[in-house]
N, C-alpha and C positions, 0 to 999 in steps of 0.2 A: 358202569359209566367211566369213562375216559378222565382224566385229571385238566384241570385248566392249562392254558397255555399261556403264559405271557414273554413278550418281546421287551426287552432293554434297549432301547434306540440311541440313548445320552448316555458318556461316561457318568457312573452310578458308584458311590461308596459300595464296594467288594460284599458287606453283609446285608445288603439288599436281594441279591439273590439268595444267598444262604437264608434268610427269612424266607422266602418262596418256599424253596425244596422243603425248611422244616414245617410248615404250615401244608403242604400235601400239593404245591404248583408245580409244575414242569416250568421251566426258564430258559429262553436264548438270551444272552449278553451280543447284542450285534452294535456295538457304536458307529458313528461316522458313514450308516446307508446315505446312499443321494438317493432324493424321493423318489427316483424311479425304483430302485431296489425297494426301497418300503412301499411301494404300490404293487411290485409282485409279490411280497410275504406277505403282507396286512393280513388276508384273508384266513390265516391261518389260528389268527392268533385271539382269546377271550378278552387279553388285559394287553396296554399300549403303555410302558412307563418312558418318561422324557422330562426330561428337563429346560433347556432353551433352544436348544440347535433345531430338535426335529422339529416339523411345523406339521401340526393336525388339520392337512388343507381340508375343505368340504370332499374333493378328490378322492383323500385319501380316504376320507371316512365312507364316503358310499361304498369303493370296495371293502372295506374292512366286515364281511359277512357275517362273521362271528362276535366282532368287538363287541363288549360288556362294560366294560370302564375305561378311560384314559387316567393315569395319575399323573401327577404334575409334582416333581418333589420339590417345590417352593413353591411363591406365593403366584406371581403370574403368570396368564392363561391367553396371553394375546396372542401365543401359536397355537391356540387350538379354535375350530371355529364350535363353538359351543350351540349356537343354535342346531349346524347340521348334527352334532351329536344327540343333541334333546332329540331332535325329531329321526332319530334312528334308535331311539331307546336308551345312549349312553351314556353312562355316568360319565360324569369330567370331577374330578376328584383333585384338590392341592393339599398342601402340608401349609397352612398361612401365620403357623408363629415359629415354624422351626428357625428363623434368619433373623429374630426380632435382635437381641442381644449382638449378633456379628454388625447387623446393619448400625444400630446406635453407634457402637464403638466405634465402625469405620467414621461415623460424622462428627465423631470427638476425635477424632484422628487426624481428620484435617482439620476440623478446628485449630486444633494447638498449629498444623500444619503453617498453615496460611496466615496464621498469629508472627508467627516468626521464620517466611520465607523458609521452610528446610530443605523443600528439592532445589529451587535457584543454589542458594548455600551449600549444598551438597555438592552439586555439579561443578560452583565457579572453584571450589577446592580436591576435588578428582583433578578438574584442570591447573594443579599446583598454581593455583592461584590464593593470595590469602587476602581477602576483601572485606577486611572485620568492621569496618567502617560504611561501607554499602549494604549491610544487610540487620537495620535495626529494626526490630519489631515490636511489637506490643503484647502488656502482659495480658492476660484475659481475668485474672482476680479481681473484681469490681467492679467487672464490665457486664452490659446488659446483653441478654440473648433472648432472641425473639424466636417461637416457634411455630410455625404456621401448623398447625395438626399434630393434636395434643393426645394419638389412643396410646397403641401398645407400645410402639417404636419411639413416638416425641416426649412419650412418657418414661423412658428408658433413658433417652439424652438430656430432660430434663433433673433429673436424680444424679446423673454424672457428673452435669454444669455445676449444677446444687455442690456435689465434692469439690470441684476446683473454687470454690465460692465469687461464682457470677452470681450476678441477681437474673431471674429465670420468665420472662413473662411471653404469656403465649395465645394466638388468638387462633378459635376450632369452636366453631358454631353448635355442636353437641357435647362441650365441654361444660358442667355444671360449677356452682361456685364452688360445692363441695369437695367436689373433686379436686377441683383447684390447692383449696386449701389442705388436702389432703397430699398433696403431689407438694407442695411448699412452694409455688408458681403464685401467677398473678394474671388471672385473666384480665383481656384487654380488648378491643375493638381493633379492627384492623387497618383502620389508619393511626391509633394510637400507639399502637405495634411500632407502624413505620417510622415513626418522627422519634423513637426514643431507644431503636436499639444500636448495638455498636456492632455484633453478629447476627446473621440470619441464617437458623437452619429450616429446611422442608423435611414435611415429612406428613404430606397430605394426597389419596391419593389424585389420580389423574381424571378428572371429568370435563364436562363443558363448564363449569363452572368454577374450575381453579386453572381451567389452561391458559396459559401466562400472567398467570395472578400479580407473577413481581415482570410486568411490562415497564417502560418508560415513566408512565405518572408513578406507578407503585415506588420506581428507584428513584425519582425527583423530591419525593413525600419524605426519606430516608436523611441523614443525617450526614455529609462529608465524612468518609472516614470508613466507613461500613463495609465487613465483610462477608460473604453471603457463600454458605452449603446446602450443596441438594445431594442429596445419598435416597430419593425418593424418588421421582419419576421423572424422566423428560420430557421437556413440554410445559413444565411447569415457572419456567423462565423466559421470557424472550432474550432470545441470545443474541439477537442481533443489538438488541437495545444495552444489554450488560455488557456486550462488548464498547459501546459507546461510550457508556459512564465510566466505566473504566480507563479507555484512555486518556477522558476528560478530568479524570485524577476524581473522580466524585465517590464511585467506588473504590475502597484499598485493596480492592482482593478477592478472589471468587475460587472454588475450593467445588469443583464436581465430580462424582460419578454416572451421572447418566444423563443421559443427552436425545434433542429431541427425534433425530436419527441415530439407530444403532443396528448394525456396529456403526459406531462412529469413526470413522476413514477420514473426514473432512469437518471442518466444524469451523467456524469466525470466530472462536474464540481459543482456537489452538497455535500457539508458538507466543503467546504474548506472558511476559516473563510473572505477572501478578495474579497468574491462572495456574489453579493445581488441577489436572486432570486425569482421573485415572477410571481402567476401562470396566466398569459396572462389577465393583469388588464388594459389594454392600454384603453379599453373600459368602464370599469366598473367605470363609478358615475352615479347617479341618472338621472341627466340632460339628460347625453348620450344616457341612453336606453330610457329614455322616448323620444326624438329627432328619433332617428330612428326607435320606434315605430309607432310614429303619422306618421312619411313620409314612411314608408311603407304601413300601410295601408290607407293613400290619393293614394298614388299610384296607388296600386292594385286597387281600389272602384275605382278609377277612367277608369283604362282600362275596368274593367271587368263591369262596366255602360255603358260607355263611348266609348271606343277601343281605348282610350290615353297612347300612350306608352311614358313611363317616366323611364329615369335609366337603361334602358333593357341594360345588357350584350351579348344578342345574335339576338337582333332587332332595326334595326332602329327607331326613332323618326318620322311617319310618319301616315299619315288618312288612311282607311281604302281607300279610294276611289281612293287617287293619288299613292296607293303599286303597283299595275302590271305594270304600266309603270315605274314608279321608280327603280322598283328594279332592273334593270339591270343595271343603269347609277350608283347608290349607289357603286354594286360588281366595277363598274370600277373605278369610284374615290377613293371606297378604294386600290383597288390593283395598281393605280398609284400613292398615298401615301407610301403602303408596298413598293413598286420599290424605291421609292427616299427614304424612309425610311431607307432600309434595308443598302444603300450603301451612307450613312451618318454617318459619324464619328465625328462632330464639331458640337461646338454648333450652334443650329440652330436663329438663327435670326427674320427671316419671314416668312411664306407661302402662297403662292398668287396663286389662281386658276381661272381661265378662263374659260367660258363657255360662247361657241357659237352656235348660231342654234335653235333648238328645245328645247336640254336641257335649253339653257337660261332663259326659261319661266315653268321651272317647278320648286319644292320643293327645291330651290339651297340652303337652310340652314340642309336640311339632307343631302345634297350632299357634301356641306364642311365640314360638323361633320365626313361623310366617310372619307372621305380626310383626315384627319387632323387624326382620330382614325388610320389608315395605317400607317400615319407616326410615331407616336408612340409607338406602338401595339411593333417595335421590342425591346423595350427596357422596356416597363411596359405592362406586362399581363394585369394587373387588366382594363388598361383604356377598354373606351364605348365610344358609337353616341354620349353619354350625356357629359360625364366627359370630353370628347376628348378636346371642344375648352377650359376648365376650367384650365384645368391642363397647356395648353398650353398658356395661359394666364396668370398664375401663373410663368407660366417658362421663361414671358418677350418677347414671340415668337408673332409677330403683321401677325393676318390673314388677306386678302385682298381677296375679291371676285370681278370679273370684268366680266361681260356681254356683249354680245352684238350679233348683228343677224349677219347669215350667211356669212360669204366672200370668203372661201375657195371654194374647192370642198365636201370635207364634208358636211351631213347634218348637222351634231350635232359633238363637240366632246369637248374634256376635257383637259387643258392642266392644271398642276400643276408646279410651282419655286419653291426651298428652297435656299435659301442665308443663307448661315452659315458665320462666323468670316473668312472664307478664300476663300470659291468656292460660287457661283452661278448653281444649277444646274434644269436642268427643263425636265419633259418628260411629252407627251401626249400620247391621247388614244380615239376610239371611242367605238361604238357599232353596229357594223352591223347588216344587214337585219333579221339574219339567227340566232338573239341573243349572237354571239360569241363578247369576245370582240378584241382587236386589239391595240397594240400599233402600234402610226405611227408617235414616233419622240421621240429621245433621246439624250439631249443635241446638240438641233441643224438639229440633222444628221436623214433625213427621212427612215423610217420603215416602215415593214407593218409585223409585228409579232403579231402571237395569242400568248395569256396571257393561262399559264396553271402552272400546280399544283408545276413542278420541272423544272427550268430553269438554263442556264448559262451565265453571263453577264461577256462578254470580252474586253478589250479595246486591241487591237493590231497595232504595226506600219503597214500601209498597203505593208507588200513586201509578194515576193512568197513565199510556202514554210510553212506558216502558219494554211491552211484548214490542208494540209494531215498530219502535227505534231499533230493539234487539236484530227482528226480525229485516229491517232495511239494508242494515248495516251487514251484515251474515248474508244474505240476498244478492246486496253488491258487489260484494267480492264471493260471488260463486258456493260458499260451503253451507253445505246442505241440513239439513235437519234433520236427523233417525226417530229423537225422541223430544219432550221438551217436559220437565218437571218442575213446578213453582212450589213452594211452600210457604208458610207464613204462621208466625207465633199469633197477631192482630193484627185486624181492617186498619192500613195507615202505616203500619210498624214496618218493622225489618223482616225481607224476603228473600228466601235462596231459591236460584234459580239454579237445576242440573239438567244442562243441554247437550244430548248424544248428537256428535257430530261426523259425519260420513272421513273426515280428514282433518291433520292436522291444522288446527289456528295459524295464521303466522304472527312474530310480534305486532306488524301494519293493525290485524284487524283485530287482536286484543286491544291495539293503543285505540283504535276506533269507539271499542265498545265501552273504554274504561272512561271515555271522552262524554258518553251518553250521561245527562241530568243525572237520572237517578242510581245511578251507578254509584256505590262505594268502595266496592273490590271485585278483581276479576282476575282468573287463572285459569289457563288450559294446563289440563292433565291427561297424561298419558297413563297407561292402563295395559 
C-alpha cells in the first residue's frame, strides 16, 4: 500500500512537514495555489493542511477524490465548508488552544496600547514632533475590566489584568461562581458589566446571539470614558455605532484586531486617531504558529496511519471498530445535550449523565463529549467531541458520568441533569430497534417522542382548551404537524408538550403561542 499523501496549501512552520515524512506521509509544501490550481491537484491528495488563505469551497471538496482530513492549524474553520466535508466522509480537524496564550497577550497589548495612545505617540514623534502634552493617558492599576467570555482565552487576560492589579469582572453565561472565584474575577450580569467598567475586552465566540452584543444601547449603558478591545471575532461590535460614540467623545478609545469584514481594506472606523487597529495578529508569534503547526500535523499523521481522530469538528473521538454501534447512541447524547442546552439560560453548574444497559458498556467518554458538545454547541460554534469537556471545565461546570446495568424496561438508554445557579433540569432518551431515537422523559414527566430536525417544546397548565389554541395558532400560519407529544405528572398540573414540526417556528408564531392562556413557556429547537 502506497503512503499517504498530503498537500500544504498555507505558509506552515518548516517542521510540520518534517513530522509528516518522520510519521511515514509523503508531503507537497505548495503555498500561494489560486483555487483553480487547488482544483487541479485536489484530487490527488489524502490530507489538505491550511491555515486562512486557502478556502475549502464545496468545489473544492467534491473534487477532492481522495481527501480523508482537512487540518486547520488554528482555531477557525470559516474556509472550510464543513458540511460538504461531513457528507463526503471528511474529517475537518483544527488545533483550538494552540493561539490561546499569543491571543491574550495580544489583548493586554492593546490594552496598555490604547491606555496611553502609543501608535498616535509613536508616529507624531517619527514626525520630529515632540507633543508631550497632547498625548496623556490613563493608568490602568485600579481600573475595572470587564470581560465578555470568560473560557480559555478571557481567562488568560483575566490572570494578566489580575498582574497589573485591575479589578477584573466578567459576564459568560457558562461561567460558574466557582470558577469565578477560582480565576480571582467577579461574575456579573451583563448590563452590570456595562455600567461599571473603565475597559472592555471580547473574547466570546461569534454567534446569533452575541453578533453585535456591544451595539448602540450596549455603549449608551457604558460609562464616559470607556475603552473597549476585541482580539475575538468581528461582528461582535457594531462598528458603525462605535464609530459614533466615539466621535461623540463617549468612548475614549477602541483597540482591534478583527473586524467584521476581512481582509479589512475599508472599515468606518479606520483613520480616526483614538482607534488602534491592527490586521488579525491574535495569532501571530513565532511560538504560536510553530505550536499549531506541530499539533496539526501529529494530528493528521496520526489518523491518516492510524484512524485516531483528534480535534475533529465534524467527527467524533472514536476506533474505527466500536463507530457503527456508537454512532447512533453519540447522535442521541448529543441531541439530549442540544435539548437541555438550548432551554438553559443560567449558569450551568454540573452535567451528569447516566447510562444504563448496553450502552453502559460501550465508548462512554465519546458519549459524554457528545453530551457535553450539545449542550454547548448553542452558544459557542466553534466547540467539538474534543474541546467540549475542556471548555466546560474551564467554565467550572463538574461532569459526572454514572453507569450501571439494566433496571427499567428499556434496554439501553441515556439520561442527562444540568443544575444551573436556580433549576435542576434533566431529560432522557433511547434508541430503538428501528435506529430512530426517542425521547422518554423530560423533567420527570414520561414521553415517548421521536427526536427530529424542527420541534416545539411547551410547558402548559394542564386545562381544556389548549390542544385546539395550539393547534389554530400553528394552522394559521401554515406549519405543519409530523408529530404531537403531551405528558403530564397530574390531572390539572403541569404538562409538556413535544411538537415535531415539518419547519422552522418563526419568532411571530412562538410570540403567538407564548400569547395562548395556558401557556407558561415555549421554545423552538433545532435538532
Amino acid at each position: 500500500m502506497s503512503a499517504p499523501k498530503v498537500l500544504i496549501s498555507d505558509k506552515l512552520d518548516p517542521q510540520a512537514a518534517e513530522i509528516f515524512k518522520k510519521n511515514g506521509v509523503e508531503v507537497d509544501v505548495i503555498p500561494g495555489l489560486s483555487k483553480e490550481e487547488l482544483f487541479d491537484i485536489i484530487d490527488k491528495y489524502d490530507g489538505l493542511v491550511i491555515r486562512s488563505a486557502t478556502k475549502a469551497t464545496e468545489k473544492i471538496i467534491k473534487q477532492a477524490k481522495n481527501l480523508k482530513v482537512i487540518g486547520r492549524a488554528g482555531i477557525g474553520v470559516d474556509n472550510v465548508d464543513i458540511p460538504a466535508a461531513s457528507a463526503k466522509g471528511i474529517i475537518v480537524m483544527n488545533t483550538p488552544f494552540g493561539n490561546s496564550i499569543t491571543t491574550a497577550e495580544h489583548a493586554i497589548t492593546l490594552l496598555l496600547a490604547v491606555a496611553r495612545q502609543i501608535p498616535l505617540a509613536n508616529a507624531s514623534t517619527h514626525a520630529s514632533k515632540w507633543e508631550k502634552s497632547r498625548f496623556m493617558g490613563v493608568e490602568v492599576t485600579g481600573k475595572t475590566l470587564g470581560i465578555i467570555g470568560c473560557g480559555n482565552i478571557g481567562g488568560i487576560v483575566a490572570d494578566r489584568a489580575l498582574g497589573l492589579k485591575m479589578k477584573v469582572i466578567a459576564f459568560d453565561p457558562f461561567l460558574t461562581e466557582d470558577r469565578a472565584i477560582e480565576l480571582g474575577i467577579e461574575k456579573v450580569d451583563f448590563d452590570a458589566l456595562l455600567s461599571r467598567i473603565d475597559f472592555l475586552s471580547l473574547h466570546t465566540p461569534l454567534t446569533d446571539k452575541t453578533r453585535n452584543i456591544i451595539d448602540a444601547t450596549a455603549l449608551n449603558k457604558m460609562k464616559k470614558g470607556v475603552r473597549i478591545i476585541n482580539c475575538a471575532r468581528g461582528g461582535l461590535i457594531d462598528e458603525v455605532a462605535l464609530k459614533a460614540a466615539l466621535e461623540a467623545g463617549h468612548v475614549a478609545g477602541a483597540a482591534l484586531d478583527v473586524y467584521a469584514v476581512e481582509p479589512a481594506k475599508e472599515n468606518a472606523l479606520f483613520g480616526m486617531d483614538n482607534v488602534i487597529c491592527t490586521p488579525h495578529l491574535g495569532a501571530s508569534t513565532t511560538e504560536a504558529q510553530v505550536n499549531v503547526a506541530l499539533q496539526v500535523a501529529e494530528q493528521m499523521s496520526d489518523y491518516l496511519i492510524n484512524g485516531a481522530v483528534t480535534n475533529a469538528l465534524n467527527s467524533p473521538s472514536v476506533t474505527a471498530e466500536e463507530a457503527p454501534r456508537l454512532k447512533p447512541f453519540i447522535k442521541l447524547a448529543e441531541s439530549l445535550g442540544s435539548f437541555a442546552g438550548q432551554l438553559t439560560e443560567n449558569a450551568i453548574k454540573s452535567i451528569r449523565i447516566e447510562y444504563e444497559g448496553d450502552v453502559a458498556d460501550m465508548n462512554i467518554k465519546a458519549l459524554t463529549s457528545a453530551a457535553v458538545t450539545g449542550v454547548l454547541r448553542p452558544l459557542m460554534q466553534d466547540v467539538n467531541m474534543v474541546s467540549a469537556p475542556i471548555i466546560a471545565a474551564q467554565h467550572g461546570m463538574k461532569i459526572e458520568e454514572v453507569i450501571r446495568s439494566q433496571e427499567g424496561v428499556y434496554e439501553n438508554y441515556i439520561r442527562l441533569t444540568i443544575e444551573t445557579d436556580v433549576q435542576t433540569r434533566s431529560v432522557a432518551g433511547t434508541v430503538f430497534s428501528d435506529g430512530k431515537l426517542r425521547l422518554i422523559q423530560v423533567k420527570g414527566v414520561n414521553m415517548d417522542a421521536e427526536l427530529t430536525e424542527h420541534m416545539l417544546y411547551v410547558i402548559n397548565e394542564d386545562k381544556a382548551g389548549f390542544i385546539g389554541a395550539l393547534g389554530s395558532v400553528l394552522g394559521e400560519n401554515s406549519v405543519n404537524i409530523a408529530n404531537f407529544n403531551l405528558g403530564r405528572v397530574e390531572e390539572g398540573g403541569e404538562a409538556i408538550s413535544l411538537i415535531a414540526i415539518d419547519a422552522h417556528a418563526s419568532d411571530e408564531v412562538i410570540a403567538q403561542i407564548a400569547a395562548i392562556e395556558q401557556v407558561t413557556q415555549v421554545k423552538s429547537l433545532q435538532f
